[in-house]
N, C-alpha and C positions, 0 to 999 in steps of 0.2 A: 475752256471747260465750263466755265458759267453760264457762258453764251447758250452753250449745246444743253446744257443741263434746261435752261432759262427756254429753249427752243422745244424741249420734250414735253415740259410741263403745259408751254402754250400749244403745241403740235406743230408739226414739219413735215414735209412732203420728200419725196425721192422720185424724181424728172428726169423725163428724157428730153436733150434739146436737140432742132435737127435743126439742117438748113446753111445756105451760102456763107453766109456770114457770121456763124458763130462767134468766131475771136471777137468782130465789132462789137457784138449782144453782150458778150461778156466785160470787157471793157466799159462799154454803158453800165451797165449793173454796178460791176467796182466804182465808176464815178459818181452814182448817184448811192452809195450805200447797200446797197443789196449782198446779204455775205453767203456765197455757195460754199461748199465743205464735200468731203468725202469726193470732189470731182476728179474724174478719169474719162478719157477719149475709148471706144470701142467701136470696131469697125465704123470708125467715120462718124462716130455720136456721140453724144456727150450724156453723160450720167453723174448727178449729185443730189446733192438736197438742202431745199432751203424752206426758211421759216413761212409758216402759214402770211403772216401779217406782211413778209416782203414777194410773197406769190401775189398778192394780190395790185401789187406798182406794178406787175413783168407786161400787161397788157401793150400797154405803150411803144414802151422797147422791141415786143415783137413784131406790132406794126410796122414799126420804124425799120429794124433791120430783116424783115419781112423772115423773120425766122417761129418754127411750131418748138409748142413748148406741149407735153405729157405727160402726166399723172401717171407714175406706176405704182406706187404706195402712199398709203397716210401710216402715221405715225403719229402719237402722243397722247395725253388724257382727253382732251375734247371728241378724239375720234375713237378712242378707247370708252365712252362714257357714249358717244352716240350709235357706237356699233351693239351693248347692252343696255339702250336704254328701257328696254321692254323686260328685259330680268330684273324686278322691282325685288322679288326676294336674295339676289346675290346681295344689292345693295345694300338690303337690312341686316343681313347677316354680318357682313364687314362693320356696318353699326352696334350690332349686339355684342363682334365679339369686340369691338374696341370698350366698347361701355364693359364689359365685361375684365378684362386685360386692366380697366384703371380702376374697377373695383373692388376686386382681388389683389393687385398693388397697395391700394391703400389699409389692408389691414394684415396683420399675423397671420401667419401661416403654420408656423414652426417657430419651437425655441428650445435653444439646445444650450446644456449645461456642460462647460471642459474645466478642470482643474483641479475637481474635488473627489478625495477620497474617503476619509473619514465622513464625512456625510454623502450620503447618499441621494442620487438622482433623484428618485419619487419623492425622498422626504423635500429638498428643495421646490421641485415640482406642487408637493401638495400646499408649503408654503405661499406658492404665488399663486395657487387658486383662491386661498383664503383672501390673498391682497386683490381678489377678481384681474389676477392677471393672468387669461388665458389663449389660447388660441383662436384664430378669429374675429381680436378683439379689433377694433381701428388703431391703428398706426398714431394717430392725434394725440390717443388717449391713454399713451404712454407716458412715464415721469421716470426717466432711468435710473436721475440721481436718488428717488426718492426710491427706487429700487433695492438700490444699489445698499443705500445705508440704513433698510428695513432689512435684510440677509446681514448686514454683518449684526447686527443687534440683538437678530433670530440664533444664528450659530455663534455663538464665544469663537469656537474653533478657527470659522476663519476667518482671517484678518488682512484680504486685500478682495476685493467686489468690484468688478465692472463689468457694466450693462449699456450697450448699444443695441443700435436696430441696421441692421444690415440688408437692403430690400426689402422683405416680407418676412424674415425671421430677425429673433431677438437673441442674441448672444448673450450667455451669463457667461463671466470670468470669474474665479476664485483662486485664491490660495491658504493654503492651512495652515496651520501654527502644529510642525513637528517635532518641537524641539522639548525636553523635556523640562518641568517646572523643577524653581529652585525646591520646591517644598521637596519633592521626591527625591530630590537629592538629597536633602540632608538628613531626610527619614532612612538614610538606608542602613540595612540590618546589618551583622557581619556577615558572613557566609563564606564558608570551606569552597570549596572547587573537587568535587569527584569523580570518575569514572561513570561514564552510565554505560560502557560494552567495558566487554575481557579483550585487551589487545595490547596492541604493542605500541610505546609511545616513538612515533616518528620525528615530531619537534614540540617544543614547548615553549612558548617565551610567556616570559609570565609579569604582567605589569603592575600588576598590586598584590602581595600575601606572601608567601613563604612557600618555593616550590619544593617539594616531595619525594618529585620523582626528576631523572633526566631523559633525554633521547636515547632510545636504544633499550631502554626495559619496558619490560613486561607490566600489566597492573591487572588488580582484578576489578570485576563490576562493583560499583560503591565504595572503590579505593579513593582514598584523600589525595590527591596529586596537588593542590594548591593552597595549603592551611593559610584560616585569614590572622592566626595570632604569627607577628612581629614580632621577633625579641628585639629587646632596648638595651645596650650594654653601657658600662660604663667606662674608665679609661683604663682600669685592668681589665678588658674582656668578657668583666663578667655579666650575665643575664642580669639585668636589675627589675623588670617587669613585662609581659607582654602586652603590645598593643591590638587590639582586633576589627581587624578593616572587612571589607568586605574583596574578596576573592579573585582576581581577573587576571585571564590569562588566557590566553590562543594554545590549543591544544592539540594536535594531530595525531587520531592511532589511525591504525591499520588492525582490521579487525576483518571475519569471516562473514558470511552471508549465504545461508543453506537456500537454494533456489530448485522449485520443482513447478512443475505446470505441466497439465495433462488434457488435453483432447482428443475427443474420437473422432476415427476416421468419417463415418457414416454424420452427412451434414443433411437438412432442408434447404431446397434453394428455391427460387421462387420465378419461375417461366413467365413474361410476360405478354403478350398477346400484341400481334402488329400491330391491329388496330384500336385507335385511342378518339375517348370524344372528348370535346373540348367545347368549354362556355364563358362569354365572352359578357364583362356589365361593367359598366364606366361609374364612377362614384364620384360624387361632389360634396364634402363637406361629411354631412350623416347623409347625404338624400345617394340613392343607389338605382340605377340604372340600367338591366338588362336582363337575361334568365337567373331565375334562383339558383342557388349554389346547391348543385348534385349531393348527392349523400354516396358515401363508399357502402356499399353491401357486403359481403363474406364474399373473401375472393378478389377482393378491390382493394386500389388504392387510387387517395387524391391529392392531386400536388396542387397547391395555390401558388400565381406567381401576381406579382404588383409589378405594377409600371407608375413612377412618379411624373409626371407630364412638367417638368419644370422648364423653362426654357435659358435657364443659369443656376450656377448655384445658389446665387443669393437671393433668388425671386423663387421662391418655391411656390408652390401653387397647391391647393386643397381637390386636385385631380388626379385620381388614380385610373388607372388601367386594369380591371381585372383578369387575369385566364386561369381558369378552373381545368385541369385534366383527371379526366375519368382512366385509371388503368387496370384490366381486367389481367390475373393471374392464376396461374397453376401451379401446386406446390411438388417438387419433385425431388426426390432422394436422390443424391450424389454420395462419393464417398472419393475422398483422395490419394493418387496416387502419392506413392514414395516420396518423391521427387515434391510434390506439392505441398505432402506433410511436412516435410523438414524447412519449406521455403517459407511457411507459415508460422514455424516454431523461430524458426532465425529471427521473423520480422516481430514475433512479440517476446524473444529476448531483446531485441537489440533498443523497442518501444520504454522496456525496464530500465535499460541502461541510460536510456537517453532521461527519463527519471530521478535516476540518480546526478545524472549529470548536471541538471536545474538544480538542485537540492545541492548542488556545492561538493557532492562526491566525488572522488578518485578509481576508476577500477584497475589495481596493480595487476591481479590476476584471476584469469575468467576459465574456470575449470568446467562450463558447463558440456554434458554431452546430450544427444539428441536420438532418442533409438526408435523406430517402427516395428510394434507386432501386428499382428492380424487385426488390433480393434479398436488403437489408441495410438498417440504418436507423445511420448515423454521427454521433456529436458527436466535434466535433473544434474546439480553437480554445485561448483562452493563457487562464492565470488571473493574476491578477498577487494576491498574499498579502502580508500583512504578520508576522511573528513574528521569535522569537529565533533568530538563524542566525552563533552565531559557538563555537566550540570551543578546547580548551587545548590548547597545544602545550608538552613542556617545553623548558626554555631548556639547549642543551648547551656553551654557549660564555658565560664570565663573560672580558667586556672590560672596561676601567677607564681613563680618562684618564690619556693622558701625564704625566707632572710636568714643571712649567715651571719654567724654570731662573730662578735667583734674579735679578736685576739689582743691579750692586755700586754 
C-alpha cells in the first residue's frame, strides 16, 4: 500500500504489453526489480501498471525480448499538475482556500456557555467582553486558566469553572452552588401550614409541626392543616409549653377545577401562492455577500434560513449561508366543520392537561363536554386534580399553657 500510495504521488502508468515472449519480459522485470500490479492476461495481452521511474529501465528488456510495451493511461500528481498546468487560477484558488482553512482554524469562532443556571448567558458573555474575550479573537491569545478563575471571582454563585478550546470554539463549564446557606436556615420563622384550595385531603405526611387534619377530610381554603406549635409534656402527660417550629409536611387534596374555552367556528386562514422568490448572500464575519434582504409588503411573508458551513463540530467557521424566501398570500375565511371543531377543542383540552401534568398534577376526574352551535364550538365542565395545595403562613401570635397551681 505505500508502494502504490508512494507510486500515485510520483505517477504511474497503465500498459499494454504484447508480443512472443511475454512470460520471459516479465521474468526479466521481476529479476531486475521492476514491480507490475493490478496485472491480468486479456485476449492474449497483458494489462498493468507500473511506476513512472521503472517505465523508464523497460527500454532494454523490450529490445531484448523483442516485445511492444503501450501507454493507455497516466496517472498521478505530475500528470495531474501537467494536464492543468495552464489553469493558473484553479491553482490559486486551492492556495487561497488553504491559506484561508488555517486562518480561520487559528482563531474563535464560537463560545458556548453549558452548566449555568442562576446566571445567565449574556451576563457571562458580557463578562468576557469586558476581559476582551471575544469571538474572532486568535486562538494564541487565549489564557483559560486565567479564564476560568476571573468567572469564579466575578460570580460567588459558581463554584466549579472550566474553560478549554476545542478546534475553533471555547468551551465554558460551570457549576452552581444550589444548596442552601446555613444563615437561612437558622433565620427561619415559624410558620402554620394551610390550605390554599377547599378540598379533600388525600394523604398527609407531615415531618415537622403538628398535623390538624388526617386523610379523608374535607378542609376549607385558609384551614390550618399543619400548626408549627409542638406541645412538650411532661411525665404526667401534661402540656408544659409549646414549641414553634416552622411547618412541613407533603400534603395531597383533591380539589375541583371549573374549565371553559370558547371558539368560533368562522377562522382566517392564509392561501399561499405556488410561486416563491428566493435570495441567496454568503456572509463572512460582519462582511456580507450577495442580494439585499427583500422586505415583506402587505400580503407577504419572509422566512430567513442559515446554513453554518462547518466542516465538524468543533471547527466551526465564521461562514454562513443565507436564503431569504419571499411568500406572497391571500387571506381567506374558512369556518369549521363539526367534526373539526370538536377535534380542535379535544386537542386544546388535552394541551391543558398535559399542563397540568408538568406542574405535578393528578386528573382523577375529567367531567369536561364539548357542544357545537351555529357560531362557537364550547368545552365546558369540572376537572377534579389531585396535587400539593397547601401554603406557609407565619405564626404572629406565640401562646403557651396556663400553669397549674400546685395542690398542697
Amino acid at each position: 500500500m505505500q508502494n502504490r500510495l508512494e507510486s500515485s504521488l510520483r505517477g504511474y502508468l497503465f500498459l499494454q504489453i504484447r508480443g512472443n515472449a511475454v512470460p520471459r519480459f516479465l521474468q526479466l522485470c521481476a529479476f531486475h526489480g521492476l514491480t507490475f500490479w493490478d496485472l491480468h492476461c486479456l485476449s492474449g495481452e497483458y494489462r498493468g501498471c507500473l511506476s513512472v521511474s521503472d517505465f523508464r529501465r523497460l527500454p532494454a528488456l523490450c529490445r531484448k525480448t523483442k516485445t511492444r510495451v503501450h501507454i493507455l493511461e497516466k496517472h498521478g500528481l505530475p500528470f495531474f499538475f501537467a494536464r492543468n498546468r495552464k489553469r493558473k487560477a484553479f491553482f490559486l484558488g486551492i492556495v487561497l482556500c488553504a491559506g484561508l482553512l488555517c486562518g480561520f482554524s487559528s482563531h474563535i469562532w464560537q463560545i458556548q456557555i453549558t452548566g449555568n443556571y442562576q446566571n445567565t448567558t449574556p451576563a457571562i458573555r458580557r463578562y468576557l467582553s469586558e476581559m476582551e474575550v471575544s469571538v474572532g479573537m486568535p486562538r494564541k491569545a487565549l489564557d483559560c486558566q486565567k479564564i476560568a478563575a476571573a468567572i469564579r471571582e466575578e460570580f460567588p454563585s459558581i463554584t466549579w469553572v472550566s474553560a478549554k478550546i476545542q478546534g475553533s470554539r471555547l468551551l465554558v463549564s460551570v457549576r452552581e452552588n444550589e444548596t442552601v446557606s446555613d444563615k437561612d436556615s437558622r433565620e427561619e420563622t415559624p410558620c402554620d401550614l394551610i390550605a390554599s384550595r377547599q378540598g379533600k385531603i388525600v394523604s398527609i405526611i407531615t415531618r415537622q409541626g403538628t398535623p390538624l387534619k388526617k386523610a379523608g377530610e374535607t378542609c376549607e381554603k385558609g384551614e390550618v392543616l399543619v400548626s408549627a406549635a409542638v406541645p412538650i409534656q411532661n411525665d404526667s402527660q401534661e402540656i408544659v409549653r409549646y414549641e414553634y417550629v416552622k411547618a412541613d409536611a407533603d400534603v395531597i387534596l383533591e380539589y375541583s377545577l371549573n374549565y371553559r374555552e370558547e371558539f368560533p367556528l368562522t377562522y382566517r386562514q392564509r392561501v399561499y401562492a405556488s410561486k416563491e422568490k428566493h435570495s441567496y448572500a454568503l456572509r463572512i464575519g460582519s462582511f456580507r455577500l450577495g442580494a439585499a434582504v427583500p422586505r415583506a409588503r402587505d400580503c407577504q411573508d419572509l422566512v430567513a434560513d442559515q446554513l453554518v458551513l462547518a466542516p465538524t463540530k468543533g471547527f466551526a467557521r465564521p461562514i454562513l449561508l443565507e436564503r431569504y424566501t419571499l411568500r406572497t398570500y391571500e387571506t381567506a375565511t374558512r369556518v369549521y366543520t363539526e367534526e373539526e371543531a370538536r377535534e380542535k377543542a379535544s386537542l386544546r383540552l388535552q394541551k391543558t392537561l398535559e399542563k397540568f401534568l408538568e406542574k405535578g398534577l393528578e386528573i382523577s376526574r375529567n367531567d369536561v363536554k364539548i357542544t357545537v352551535d351555529e357560531n362557537s364550538c364550547i368545552s365546558e365542565g369540572i376537572l377534579a386534580v389531585r396535587g400539593e395545595a397547601s401554603q406557609e403562613r407565619p405564626v404572629t401570635e406565640f401562646t403557651q399553657p396556663e400553669e397549674r397551681e400546685q395542690k398542697e
